[in-house]
N, C-alpha and C positions, 0 to 999 in steps of 0.2 A: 529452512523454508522461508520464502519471501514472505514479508508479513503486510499486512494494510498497505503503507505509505509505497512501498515499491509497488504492488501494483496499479495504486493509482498514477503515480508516475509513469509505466508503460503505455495507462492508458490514454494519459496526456499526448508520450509520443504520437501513437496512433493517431488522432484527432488531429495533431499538428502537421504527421508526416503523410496523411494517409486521406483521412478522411476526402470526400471531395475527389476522390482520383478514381479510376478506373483498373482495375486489382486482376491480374494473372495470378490462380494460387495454383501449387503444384505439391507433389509428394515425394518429392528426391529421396526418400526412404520408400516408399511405396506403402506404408501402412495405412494414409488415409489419403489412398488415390480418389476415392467413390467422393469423398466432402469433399475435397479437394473441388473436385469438376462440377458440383454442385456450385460451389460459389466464384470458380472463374471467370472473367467477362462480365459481373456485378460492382458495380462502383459501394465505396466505402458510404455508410451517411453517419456513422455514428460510432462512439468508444465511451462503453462504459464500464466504472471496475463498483464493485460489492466485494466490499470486505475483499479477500483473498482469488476472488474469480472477478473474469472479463469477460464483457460481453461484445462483440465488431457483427455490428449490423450492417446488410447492402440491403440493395434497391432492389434486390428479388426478393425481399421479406422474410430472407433468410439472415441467421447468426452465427458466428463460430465463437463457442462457446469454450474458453479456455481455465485451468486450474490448473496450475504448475507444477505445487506438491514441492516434495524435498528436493528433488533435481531438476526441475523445469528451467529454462532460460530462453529470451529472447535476443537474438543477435541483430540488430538494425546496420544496417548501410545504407550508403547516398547520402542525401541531401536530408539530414538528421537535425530534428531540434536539439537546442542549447541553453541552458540556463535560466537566459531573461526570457527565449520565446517558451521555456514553460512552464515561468511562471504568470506569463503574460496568458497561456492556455489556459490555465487553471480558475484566472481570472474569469476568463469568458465562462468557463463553464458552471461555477457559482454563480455569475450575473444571472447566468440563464435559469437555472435552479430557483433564486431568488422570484423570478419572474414565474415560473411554475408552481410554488410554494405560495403562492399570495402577496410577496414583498416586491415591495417598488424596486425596479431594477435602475433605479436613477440614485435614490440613497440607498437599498440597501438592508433597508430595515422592516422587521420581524412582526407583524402584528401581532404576534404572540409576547414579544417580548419587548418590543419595542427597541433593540439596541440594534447599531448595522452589522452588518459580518464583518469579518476580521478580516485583511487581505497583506497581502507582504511578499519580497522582493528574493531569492534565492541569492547565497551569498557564493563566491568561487571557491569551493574549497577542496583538498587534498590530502589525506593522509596518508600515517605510514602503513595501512595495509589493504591501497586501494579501493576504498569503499570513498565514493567524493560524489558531489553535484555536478553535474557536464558545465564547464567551463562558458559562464556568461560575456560569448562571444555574438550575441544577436541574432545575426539570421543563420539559417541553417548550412553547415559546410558537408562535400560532400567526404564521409569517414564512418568507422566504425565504432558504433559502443556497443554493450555486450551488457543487459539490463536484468537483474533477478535479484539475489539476496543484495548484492553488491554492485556497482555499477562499474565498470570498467572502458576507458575511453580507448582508444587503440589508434595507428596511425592512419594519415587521409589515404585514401584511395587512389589509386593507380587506373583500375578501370572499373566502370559499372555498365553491369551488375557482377561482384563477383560471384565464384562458381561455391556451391554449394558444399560445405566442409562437415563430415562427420556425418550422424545419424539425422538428418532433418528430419522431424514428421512433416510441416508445412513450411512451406515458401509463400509468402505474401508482397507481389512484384507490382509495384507502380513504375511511373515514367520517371521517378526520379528517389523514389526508395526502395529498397526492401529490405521484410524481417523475415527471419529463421528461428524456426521453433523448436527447440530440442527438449527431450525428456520430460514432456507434462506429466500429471497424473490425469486430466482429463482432455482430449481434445476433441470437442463434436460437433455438428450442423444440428440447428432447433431451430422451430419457426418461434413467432411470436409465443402463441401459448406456454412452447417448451419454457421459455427464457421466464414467464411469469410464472410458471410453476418451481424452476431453479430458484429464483430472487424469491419465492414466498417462504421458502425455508431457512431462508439465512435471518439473521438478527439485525438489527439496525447498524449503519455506518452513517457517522456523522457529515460523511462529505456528500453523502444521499439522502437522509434521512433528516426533516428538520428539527433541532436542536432540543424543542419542546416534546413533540410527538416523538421522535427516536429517544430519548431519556425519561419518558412514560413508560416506552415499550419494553426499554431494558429492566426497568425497576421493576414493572410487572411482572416480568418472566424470570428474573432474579430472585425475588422477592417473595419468593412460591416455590423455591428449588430447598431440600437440604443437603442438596452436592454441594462439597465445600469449594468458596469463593475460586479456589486456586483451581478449578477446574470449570467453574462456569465461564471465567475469562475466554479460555481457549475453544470454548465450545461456541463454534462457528451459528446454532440457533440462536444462539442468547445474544450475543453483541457479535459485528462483523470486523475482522482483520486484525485482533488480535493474537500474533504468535508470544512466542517461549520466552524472548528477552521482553518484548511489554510486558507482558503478564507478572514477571519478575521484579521490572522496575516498578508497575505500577502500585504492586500491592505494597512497595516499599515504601513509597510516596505518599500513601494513604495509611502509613502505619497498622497495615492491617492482616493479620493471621490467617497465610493461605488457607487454612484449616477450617475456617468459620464457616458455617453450613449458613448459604445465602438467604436460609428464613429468620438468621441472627445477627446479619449485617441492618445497621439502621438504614434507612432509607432515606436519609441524608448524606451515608456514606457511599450508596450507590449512586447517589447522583450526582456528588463527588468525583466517583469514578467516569462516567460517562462524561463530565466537564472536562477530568483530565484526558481521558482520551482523547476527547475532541480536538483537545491543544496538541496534544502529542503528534497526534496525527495530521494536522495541518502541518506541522511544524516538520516534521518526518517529508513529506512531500516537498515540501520549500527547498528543504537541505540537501534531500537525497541523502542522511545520514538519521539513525536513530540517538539524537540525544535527548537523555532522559536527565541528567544530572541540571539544576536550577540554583538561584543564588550566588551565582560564579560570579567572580570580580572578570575584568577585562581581556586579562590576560590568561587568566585560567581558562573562562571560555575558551579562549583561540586554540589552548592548548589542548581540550578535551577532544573542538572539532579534529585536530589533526591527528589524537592517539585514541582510539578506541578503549582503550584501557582507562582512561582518563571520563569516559565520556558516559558511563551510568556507576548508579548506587549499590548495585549487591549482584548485577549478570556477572558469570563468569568470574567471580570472586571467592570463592570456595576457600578458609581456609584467609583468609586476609581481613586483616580489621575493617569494621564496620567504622563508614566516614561517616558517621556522627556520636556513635557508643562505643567505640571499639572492640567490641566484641568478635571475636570472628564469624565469620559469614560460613552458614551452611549451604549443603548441597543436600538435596534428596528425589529421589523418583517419584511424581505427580504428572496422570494418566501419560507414564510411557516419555515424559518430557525431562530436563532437569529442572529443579528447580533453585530456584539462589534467594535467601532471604537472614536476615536478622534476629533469631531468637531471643533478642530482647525486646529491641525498639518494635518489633513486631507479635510482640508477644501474646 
């Protein structure tokens, strides 16, 4: 399942590819003919993502309101952002956050906290199994990438638009992009209200949420659970867009016992947690890759971006020593999930 930082990334694209245009949507599957025709003919004004869900508002004061789920994916063609233009997107859109939030959008900074926000530069990167940042070639070329757990770049195009491939739910057609929607778990039309009643049920995201006020809200609602830690992560009210592999690294990083019933986590520790998220997930965005692993020399770094195996502390490690105890790394089922942690260092 695409976790946080991917879909904030998609909904970078949008904003970059879309927003601003005037939108043909259709249903080459036929299942959501009705929303479909509801928002055709409406120009794009807005992309927002919460934690795991997005929200593409038009000029009818309508939203299509998307959740991906385990097989969801977005296929973009045309004239498609790249790299620097989205990290140069993400810029603007934090400026403007900043400026809704109370902070001067000139420095940057927090009257809560007084520090600026952090901002940075997406680096080119490749691995061996496909998962990479789109290739920081500036402006946009017209080609296909293919956006969900993994991003996948594919070769330029021949002609636009092309024809629609496999089961689309929705086709979303400008004058010089479109995306195709396959396999959500949720795909809908909400007015306004809908969408504030959606967003009040999710948990804070740091890339929404300001940094004071969202790590209030989490320790609040954390902090009052005796569900154990390793399940409060994942649950979409408590904090927004963490899936299965954050959840795994993060509790590793924090040396902390998925097991701890979150009225026994200090409250130091959860704001901890929420700090490192914040990072994680900026950082997740930047790269278009989940790394979770820190402290790397130079080279290691380069090596971790390009092998996933290389690139966290105890996901997917079952059975393999523990890079810091050597211990072996377990596996066990938490709600429905895997989970991967260190029975010592985590003890």
């Amino acid at each position: 399942m695409p976790e946080g930082h991917s879909v904030h990334r998609i909904a970078n694209q949008f904003e970059q590819s879309f927003v601003g245009h005037r939108i043909e949507a259709s249903s080459p599957q036929g299942r959501f003919a009705a929303g479909a025709e509801q928002l055709s003919g409406a120009t794009m004004v807005d992309s927002k993502a919460v934690g795991k869900q997005m929200f593409l508002e038009f000029d009818n004061g309508l939203f299509l309101h998307v959740h991906l789920g385990l097989y969801g994916a977005w296929d973009f063609a045309g004239q498609i952002a790249t790299g620097a233009s989205m990290a140069e997107t993400r810029t603007r859109r934090m400026a403007t956050r900043r400026a809704e939030n109370g902070k001067d959008p000139e420095t940057g900074k927090d009257p809560e906290t007084g520090k600026a926000a952090e901002t940075g530069t997406p680096a080119h990167v490749a691995d061996d199994d496909g998962e990479h940042s789109m290739a920081s070639i500036g402006a946009p070329r017209t080609r296909r990438v293919r956006m969900a757990e993994q991003e996948k770049q594919e070769d330029d195009l021949e002609s636009f638009p092309p024809e629609p491939v496999g089961q689309v739910r929705v086709r979303l057609l400008s004058d010089t992009a479109v995306a195709d929607l396959r396999g959500p778990t949720k795909c809908e039309v909400l007015d306004a209200e809908g969408v504030d009643t959606a967003i009040s049920k999710l948990g804070p995201d740091p890339l929404v949420d300001s940094p004071k006020k969202g790590g209030d809200r989490f320790v609040a609602i954390a902090g009052k659970k005796r569900t154990p830690i390793g399940l409060l992560l994942m649950d979409q009210s408590v904090i927004s867009g963490i899936g299965n592999i954050y959840r795994a690294e993060m509790l590793f990083r924090a040396r902390l016992n998925p097991h701890t019933p979150g009225t026994e986590v200090p409250e130091e520790t959860l704001r901890a947690l929420w700090k490192d998220w914040t990072k994680l997930l900026k950082s997740g965005v930047e790269l278009g890759q989940m790394m979770t692993m820190d402290g790397l020399s130079k080279k290691a770094y380069a090596q971790a971006l390009k092998s996933r195996a290389d690139r966290h502390w105890v996901y997917h490690r079952e059975g393999l020593p523990c890079r810091v105890c050597g211990t072996n790394i377990v596996m066990e089922d938490m709600g429905g999930r895997k989970l991967y942690w260190c029975p010592v260092d985590q003890a």
